[in-house]
C-alpha positions in Angstrom: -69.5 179.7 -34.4 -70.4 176.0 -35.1 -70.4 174.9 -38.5 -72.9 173.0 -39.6 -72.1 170.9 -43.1 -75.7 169.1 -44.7 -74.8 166.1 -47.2 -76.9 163.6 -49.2 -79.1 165.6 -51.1 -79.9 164.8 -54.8 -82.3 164.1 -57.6 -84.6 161.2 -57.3 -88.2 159.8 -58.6 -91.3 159.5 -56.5 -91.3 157.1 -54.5 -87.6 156.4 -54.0 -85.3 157.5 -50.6 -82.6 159.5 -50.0 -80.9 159.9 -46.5 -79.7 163.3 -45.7 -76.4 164.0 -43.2 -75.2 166.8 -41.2 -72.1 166.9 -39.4 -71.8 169.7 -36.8 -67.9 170.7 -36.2 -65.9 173.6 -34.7 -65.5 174.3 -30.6 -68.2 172.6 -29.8 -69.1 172.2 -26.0 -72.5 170.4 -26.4 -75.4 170.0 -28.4 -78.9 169.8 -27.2 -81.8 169.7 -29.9 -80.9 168.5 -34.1 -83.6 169.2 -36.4 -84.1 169.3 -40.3 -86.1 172.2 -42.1 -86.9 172.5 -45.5 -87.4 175.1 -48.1 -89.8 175.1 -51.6 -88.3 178.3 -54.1 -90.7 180.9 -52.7 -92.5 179.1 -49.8 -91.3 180.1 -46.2 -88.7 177.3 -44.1 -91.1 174.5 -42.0 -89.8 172.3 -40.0 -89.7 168.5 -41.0 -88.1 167.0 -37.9 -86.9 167.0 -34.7 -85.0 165.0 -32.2 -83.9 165.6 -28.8 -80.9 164.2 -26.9 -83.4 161.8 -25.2 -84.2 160.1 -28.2 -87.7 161.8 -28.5 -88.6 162.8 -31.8 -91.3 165.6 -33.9 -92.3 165.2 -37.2 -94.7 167.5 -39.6 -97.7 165.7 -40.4 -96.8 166.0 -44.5 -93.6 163.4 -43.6 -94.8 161.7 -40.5 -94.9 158.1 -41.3 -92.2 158.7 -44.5 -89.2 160.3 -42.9 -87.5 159.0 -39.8 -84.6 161.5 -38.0 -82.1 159.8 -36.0 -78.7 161.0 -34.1 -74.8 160.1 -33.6 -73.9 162.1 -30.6 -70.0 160.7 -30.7 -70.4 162.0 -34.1 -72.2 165.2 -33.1 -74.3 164.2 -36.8 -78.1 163.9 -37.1 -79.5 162.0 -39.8 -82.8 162.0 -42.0 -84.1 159.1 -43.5 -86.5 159.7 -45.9 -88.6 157.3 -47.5 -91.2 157.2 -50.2 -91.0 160.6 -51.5 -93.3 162.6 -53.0 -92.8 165.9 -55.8 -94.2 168.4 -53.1 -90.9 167.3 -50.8 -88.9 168.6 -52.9 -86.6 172.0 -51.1 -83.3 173.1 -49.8 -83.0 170.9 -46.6 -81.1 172.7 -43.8 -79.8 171.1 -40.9 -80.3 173.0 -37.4 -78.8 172.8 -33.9 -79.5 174.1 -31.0 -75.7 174.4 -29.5 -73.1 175.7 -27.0 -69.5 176.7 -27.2 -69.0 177.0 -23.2 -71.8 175.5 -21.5 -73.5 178.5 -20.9 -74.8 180.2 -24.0 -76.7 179.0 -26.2 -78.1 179.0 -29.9 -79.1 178.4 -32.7 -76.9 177.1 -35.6 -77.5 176.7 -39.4 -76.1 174.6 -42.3 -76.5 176.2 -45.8 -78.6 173.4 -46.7 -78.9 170.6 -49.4 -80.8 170.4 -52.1 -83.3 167.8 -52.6 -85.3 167.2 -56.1 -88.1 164.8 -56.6 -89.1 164.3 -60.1 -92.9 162.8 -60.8 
């Protein structure tokens, strides 16, 4: 399986930025899709970003405008950016990859997330 390893999580105030990492590594043939979800202690996991190898990108409305998601294929690393943020963002973040180990099958991989605090 690919391992998936989240990194830049923290405590910060509203209104301040963090920028999140994940790093995808094992025997990795190719990666397609790299997204971030995000957690709240008893809430369910929503998506916060995507971003496809084209470049395109999809973004909840609650961060659109706030977070930006970007990728390092030669790095097989996506990135999240976030900016300005708010108590409610607070959550584990968990990376996601859509990913193949022979260039046939294909799924789904998980990190076991990072934790992100935002303190009013």
């Amino acid at each position: 399986q690919v391992q998936l390893v989240e990194s830049g999580g923290g405590l910060v105030q509203a209104g301040g930025s963090l920028r999140l990492s994940c790093a995808a590594s094992g025997r990795i043939f190719s990666i397609n899709a790299m997204g971030w979800y995000r957690q709240a202690p008893g809430r369910q996991r929503d998506l916060v970003a995507t971003i496809i190898d084209s470049g395109s990108t999809n973004s909840a409305d609650s961060v659109k405008g706030r977070f930006t998601i970007s990728r390092d294929n030669a790095k097989n690393t996506v990135y999240l950016q976030m900016n300005s943020l708010k108590p409610e963002d607070t959550g584990l973040y968990y990376c996601a990859a859509d990913v193949t180990t022979n260039g046939v099958n294909w799924y789904r991989s998980w990190g076991q997330g990072t934790q992100v605090t935002v303190s009013s």
